[in-house]
Steps between C-alpha positions, in 0.01 A plus 500: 500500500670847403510751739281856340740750409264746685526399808772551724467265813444221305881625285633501903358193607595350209898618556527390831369147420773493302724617692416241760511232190872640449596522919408108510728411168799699641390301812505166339824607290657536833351114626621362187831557579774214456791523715638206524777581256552852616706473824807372599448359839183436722649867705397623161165334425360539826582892468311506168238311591438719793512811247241336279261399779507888600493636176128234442371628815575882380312408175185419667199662379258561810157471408371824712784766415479695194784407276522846368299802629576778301596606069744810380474581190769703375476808274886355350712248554656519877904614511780327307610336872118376499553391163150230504242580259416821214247756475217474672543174659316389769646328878289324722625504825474213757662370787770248243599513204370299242576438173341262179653231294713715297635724797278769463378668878178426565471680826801752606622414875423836698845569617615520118623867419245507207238460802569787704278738306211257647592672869645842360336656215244791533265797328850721582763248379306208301861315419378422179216288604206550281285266667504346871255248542403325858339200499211400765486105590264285687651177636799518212245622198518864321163622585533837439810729365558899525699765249704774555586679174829654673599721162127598404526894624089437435470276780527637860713311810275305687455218796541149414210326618623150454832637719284589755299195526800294470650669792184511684433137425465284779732267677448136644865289507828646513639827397518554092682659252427819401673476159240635301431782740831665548513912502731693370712585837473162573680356172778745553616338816411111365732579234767676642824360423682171703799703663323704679317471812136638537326608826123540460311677769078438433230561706211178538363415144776688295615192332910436621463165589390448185721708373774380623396125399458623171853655472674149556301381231598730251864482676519132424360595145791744415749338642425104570860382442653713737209434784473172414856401628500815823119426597215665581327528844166664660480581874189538650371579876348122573413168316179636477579781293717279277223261476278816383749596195644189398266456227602825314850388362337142362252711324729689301702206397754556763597165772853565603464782733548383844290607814541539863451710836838684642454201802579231244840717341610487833435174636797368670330410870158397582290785605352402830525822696326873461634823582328753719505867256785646660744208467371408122603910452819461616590206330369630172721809522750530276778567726488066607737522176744644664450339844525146289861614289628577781376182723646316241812651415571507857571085426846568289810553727857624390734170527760543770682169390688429132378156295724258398455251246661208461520327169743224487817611695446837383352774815351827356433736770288799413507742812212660680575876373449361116197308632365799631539667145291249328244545746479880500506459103207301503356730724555792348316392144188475682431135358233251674559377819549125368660601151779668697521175716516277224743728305770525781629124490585609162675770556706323784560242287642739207715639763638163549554469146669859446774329754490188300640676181734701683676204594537340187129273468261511253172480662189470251150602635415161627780457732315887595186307554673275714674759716138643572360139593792522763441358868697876600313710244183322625536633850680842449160543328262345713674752757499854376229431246242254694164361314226682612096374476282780432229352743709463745634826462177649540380258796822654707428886442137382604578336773853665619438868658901579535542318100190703447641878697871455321381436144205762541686749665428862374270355221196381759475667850412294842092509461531360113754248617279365744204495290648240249664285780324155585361488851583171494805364311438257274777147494500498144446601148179209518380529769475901470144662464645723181262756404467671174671774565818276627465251189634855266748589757650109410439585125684847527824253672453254231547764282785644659665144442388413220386701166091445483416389137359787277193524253516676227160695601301489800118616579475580856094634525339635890888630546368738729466254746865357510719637747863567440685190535237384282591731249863429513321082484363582141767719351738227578320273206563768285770664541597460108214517390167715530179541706154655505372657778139486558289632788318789713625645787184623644430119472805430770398310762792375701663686766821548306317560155664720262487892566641543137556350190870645472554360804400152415703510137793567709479237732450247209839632312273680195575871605430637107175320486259678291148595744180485334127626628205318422210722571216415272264218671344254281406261744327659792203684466503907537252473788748256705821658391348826606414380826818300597738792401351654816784351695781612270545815702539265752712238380723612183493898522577610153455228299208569214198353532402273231264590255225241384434496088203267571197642344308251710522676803418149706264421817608672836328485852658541852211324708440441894419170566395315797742196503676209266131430336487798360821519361440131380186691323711704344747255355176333377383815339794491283519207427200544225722693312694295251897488601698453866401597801763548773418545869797692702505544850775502799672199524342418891159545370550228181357211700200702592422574194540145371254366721239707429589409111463149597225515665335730236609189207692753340801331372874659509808530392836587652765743340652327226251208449363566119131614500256324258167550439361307783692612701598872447554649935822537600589543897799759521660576787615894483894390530450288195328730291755716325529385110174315492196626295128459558227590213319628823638480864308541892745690726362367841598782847756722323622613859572096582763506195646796661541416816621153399872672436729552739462951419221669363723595182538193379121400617373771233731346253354194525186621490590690186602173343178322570274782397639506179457101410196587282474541148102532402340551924556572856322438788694637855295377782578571852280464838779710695573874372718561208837608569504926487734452200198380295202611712445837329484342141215267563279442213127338499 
């Protein structure tokens, strides 16, 4: 049957199932593979096979994501360094590329250069574009499209509907792309360039998460080789939050990007111990750097005795002041505590051998080998230039107030000192109830050791929560290579969050880090974002407000209510609307809440757990809230989430953070009064 030449959906539909005809043979191609002639060795064929299996799984076609969501036309060919295609051609642009039997692209991956007039072109600056086109889909299928004649003076700027309802559209499962959504400020940081590191400071619903996923993808894009061998890594605040974005990578064709929580960089010990605030400050401030270098330089000791070697009947004595020389050699070029160590039987050794040809031998460099493998060499070594265990390095300033007072000395004064000392002493580096906070203090001395392995970029998102030492954690992975910086310091909700962003950058060793402001909202509605900003006089003085772009202005009521039923009446209010629902209250009144869920047969979720449509309530607890989207949320007792934190700073930052959870309703309810931050902007 031949599609009518007047009628453009059926000319769209009609492209993309081809295109998905041409993703499955490029699929299949791939399957078909043979290489069982290929490879030298099984090293080989196991490496390739593993490349193949990733490269199928990147080729999938899922059923429910649009394969392309947008068309440029061009008024002439793009740029002799975008040399694809002549006048007037045509790009769709998807998530992959895809091309036909004969090589020709189908669909036009979206990080491609020829693309970026998709994100960037205007009325003002069109960028050649004739036409952009934006597709609408239902379940996978074009059900609607929308034009933008870009060079027609005729035709005036306008709205994209289809953006809007794509944005607005709601959510049940984990976090997704936002490929075909992407604004203009937004694409400027995605594709900023691989040697640079970007910090991006956005208020709730501005988009840097995703933005910031979307810039490894478009990193790995533009420069795969080079990231494939240094690796890639995201950091997020908790496994729940990880569990929330891991989808977005997959979906743009991208599985080698690891994922994990600045707990699992850093864990050397079991974490069975918690810190009360003021110890957990002190032993994230930076200054523990110093304490540690100089805990653990305090180990090497200038020899007082020569070394003699005997080889054969041959004695080579090499005296204490030339010892001494090697050692403040080493010391001096600032090298790793164990490289130095494991350098200096070498150099004894060639100071053997230096003696060696002056008295007529011919020593090669295994008989210098040999010298260092030396019973003497061994223990002149073992002496000035001892072994030491990070852990156990740690567990002794810990647990040793006069180690602790001599190392610390004018760096920590008597009160800090005694806040980070163990009441009780623990035997060993087992049986030691290691807290968080003490588990980076053991990285930072592994470090000092040992050179931590870099990535060649890292994605460290809520980084307004990390405290120093945590900084210095993350910029350790890459120090040769780059980062982005994503988070909100009004959303800061620990007691040593970041006051800064300069600050931070300089603590994680990326001083010339370029600092970028989100301020346009397109996640939380105007009513909300209105409403929570309240506290930013509070909580962030001078940082700008973010601005919603949501036409929808969204569903907003602060309501009194009598008890848990009525906020369990809420939650079911909501729950007619299509999308998640996410009820967020202070941690102590969780199981509460759950009971009277129970016993009203509404079933729930917990953070992290993917909704479906049975099942679409999630139970948040306010400390695990930050990251996490809701299509609408319930803020149960504002004033509980305050006074859950240990200040009333940090309570309106968390309170901040839940507020802001919602992208299409909000419904505060609260049986106590508001807190006087908020009470003067209630709404009915």
């Amino acid at each position: 049957m031949s599609t009518p030449v007047d009628d453009p959906l059926a000319r769209e539909r009609s492209h993309l199932s081809s295109s998905r005809s041409a993703l499955r043979a490029m699929r299949e191609d791939v399957e078909a593979l043979d290489i069982t002639d290929v490879t030298a060795n099984w090293v080989n064929a196991e490496v390739l096979a593993r490349q193949i299996e990733e490269r199928i799984k990147a080729l999938a076609d899922l059923s429910d994501t649009p394969l392309f969501f947008g068309r440029l036309d061009y008024l002439h060919a793009p740029g002799a360094e975008q040399a694809e295609g002549a006048d007037g051609e045509r790009f769709y642009i998807g998530r992959r590329h895809v091309h036909d039997h004969d090589g020709d692209p189908m669909v036009i991956d979206w990080r491609a250069p020829v693309s970026q007039p998709f994100y960037r072109a205007s009325k003002k600056d069109p960028m050649d574009v004739a036409l952009r086109r934006r597709f609408g889909y239902t379940r996978g299928d074009i059900t609607a499209y929308e034009d933008e004649h870009l060079s027609d003076p005729a035709e005036a700027a306008r709205t994209s509907k289809l953006l809007q309802q794509e944005i607005e559209r709601p959510r049940v499962g984990p976090m997704r792309d936002i490929v075909a959504t992407i604004q203009p400020e937004q694409d400027e940081i995605v594709r900023s360039g691989l040697s640079g590191t970007v910090c991006v400071q956005g208020g709730p619903g501005t988009g840097k998460t995703a933005v910031g996923l979307h810039r490894v993808a478009y990193l790995l894009y533009a420069h795969r080789e080079r990231l494939a061998r240094t690796g890639t890594l995201v950091i997020g605040p908790n496994r729940s939050f990880l569990h929330y974005i891991e989808q977005v990578l997959p979906a743009l064709g991208e599985l080698t990007v690891q994922q994990a929580t600045v707990d699992d960089l850093v864990a050397h010990v079991e974490i069975k111990g918690t810190d009360d605030a003021t110890a957990a400050v002190v032993k994230g401030d930076a200054r523990l750097a110093r304490v540690l270098r100089r805990a653990l330089y305090a180990h090497v000791t200038m020899p007082t005795e020569p070394v003699v070697v005997v080889r054969g009947s041959r004695r080579w004595r090499i005296p204490a002041y030339e010892l001494e020389e090697l050692v403040r050699e080493l010391f001096d070029r600032d090298i790793r505590y164990g490289a130095a160590r494991e350098a200096l039987p070498q150099r004894i050794a060639h100071a053997v051998l230096v003696q060696m040809e002056r008295s007529g031998e011919a020593p090669d460099d295994r008989v210098q080998d040999a010298v260092a493998r030396n019973s003497a060499v061994k223990a002149a070594v073992k002496a000035v230039w001892p072994a030491v265990d990070p852990a156990k390095l740690v567990l002794r300033l810990l647990s040793d107030a006069e180690f602790l007072a001599v190392h610390a000395e004018g760096i920590l004064d008597e009160d800090e000192q005694k806040a980070i000392l163990w009441a009780k002493p623990a035997r060993s580096v087992k049986s030691a109830k290691w807290s968080a906070a003490d588990a980076v203090l053991i990285d930072e001395a592994t470090d000092l050791i040992q050179r931590t392995h870099s990535l060649g970029h890292v994605v460290l998102d809520e980084a307004q929560d990390l405290s120093p030492m945590q900084y210095r954690a993350v910029g350790r992975r890459c120090t040769t290579g780059s980062a982005t910086v994503l988070g909100d310091l009004a959303q800061g909700t620990t007691p040593w969050a970041t006051r800064s962003w300069q600050e931070a950058l300089t603590h994680l060793g990326k001083q010339d880090a370029l600092v970028e402001e989100l301020t346009a909202g397109f996640r939380v509605p105007t009513d909300v974002i209105t409403y929570a900003s309240r506290l930013l006089p509070h909580i962030a003085p001078g940082l700008t407000p973010v601005m919603s772009i949501r036409e929808n202005p969204g569903h907003f009521e602060v309501r009194p209510v009598a008890g848990p039923k009525d906020v369990v009446e809420a939650c079911r209010e909501l729950l007619r609307h299509e999308g998640s629902t996410g009820l967020i209250a202070a941690d102590t009144r969780v199981p509460e809440l759950a009971e009277a869920l129970t016993e009203a047969g509404i079933p729930y979720l917990g953070p992290g757990e993917e909704t479906t449509q049975d099942t679409r309530l999630t139970l948040v607890p306010a400390s695990l809230a930050k990251g996490l989207e809701y299509d609408y949320v319930v803020l149960d007792e504002p004033q509980a989430v305050v006074d859950g934190e240990p200040d009333e700073r940090t309570g309106l930052r968390r309170l901040y953070v839940a507020l802001t959870r919602a992208v299409s309703g909000l419904i505060v309810t609260h049986a106590a009064g508001l807190p006087p931050q908020l009470a003067s902007a209630t709404l009915h």
